[in-house]
C-alpha positions in Angstrom: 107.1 -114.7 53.4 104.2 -117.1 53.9 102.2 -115.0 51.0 104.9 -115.8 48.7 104.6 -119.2 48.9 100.5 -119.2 48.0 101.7 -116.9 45.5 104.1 -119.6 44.2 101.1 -122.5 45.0 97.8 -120.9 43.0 101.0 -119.4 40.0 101.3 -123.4 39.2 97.6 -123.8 39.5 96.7 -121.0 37.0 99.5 -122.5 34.7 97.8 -126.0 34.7 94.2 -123.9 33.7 95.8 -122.0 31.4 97.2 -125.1 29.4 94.3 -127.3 29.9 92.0 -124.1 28.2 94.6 -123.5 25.3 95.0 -127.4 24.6 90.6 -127.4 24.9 90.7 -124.2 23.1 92.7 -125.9 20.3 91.1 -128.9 20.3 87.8 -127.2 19.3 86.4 -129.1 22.4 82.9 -128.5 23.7 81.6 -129.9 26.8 78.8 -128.6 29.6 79.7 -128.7 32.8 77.1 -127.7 35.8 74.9 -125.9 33.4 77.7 -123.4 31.4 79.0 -124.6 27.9 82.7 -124.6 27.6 83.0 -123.4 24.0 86.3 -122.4 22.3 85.5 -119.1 22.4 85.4 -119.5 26.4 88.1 -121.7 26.3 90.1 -118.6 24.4 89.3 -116.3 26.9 90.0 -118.7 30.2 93.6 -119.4 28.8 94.7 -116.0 28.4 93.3 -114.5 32.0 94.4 -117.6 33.6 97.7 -117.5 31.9 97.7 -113.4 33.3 96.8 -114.4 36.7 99.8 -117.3 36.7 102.1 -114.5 35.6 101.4 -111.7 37.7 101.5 -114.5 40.8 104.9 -115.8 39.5 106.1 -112.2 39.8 104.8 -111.7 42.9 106.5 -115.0 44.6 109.4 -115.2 43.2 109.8 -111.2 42.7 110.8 -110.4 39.6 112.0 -107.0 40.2 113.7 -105.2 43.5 112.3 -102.1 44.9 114.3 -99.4 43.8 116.3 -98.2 46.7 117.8 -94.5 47.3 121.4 -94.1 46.5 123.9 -91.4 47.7 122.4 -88.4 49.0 122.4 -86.0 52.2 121.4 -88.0 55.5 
């Protein structure tokens, strides 16, 4: 159970990248930061992996979908 909640933690901390790069990306905003250029083609690119990652973790911890379980049958 304790995975699901850092599932649940880092989904919202994707989310947040993945709207700061889209509202960046947007923006046409340009910056350096520790020696890589931000441009909006990175910016593009951040927002839609980040925006992956926050879904398949948001899947994950709040499970989406239920293991499909055998029905009927011979014991």
């Amino acid at each position: 159970m304790r995975l699901k909640e850092f599932a649940k933690f880092f989904c919202g901390f994707e989310a947040f990248h993945a709207v700061f790069h889209t509202y960046l990306w947007f923006s046409g905003t340009s910056f350096t930061a520790f020696g890589i250029t931000a441009t909006p083609t990175l910016n593009a690119t951040a927002a839609l992996v980040n925006g992956g990652i926050a879904v398949i973790l948001g899947l994950y911890g709040w499970k989406a979908w239920e293991p499909r379980r055998p029905t009927g049958g011979p014991r």
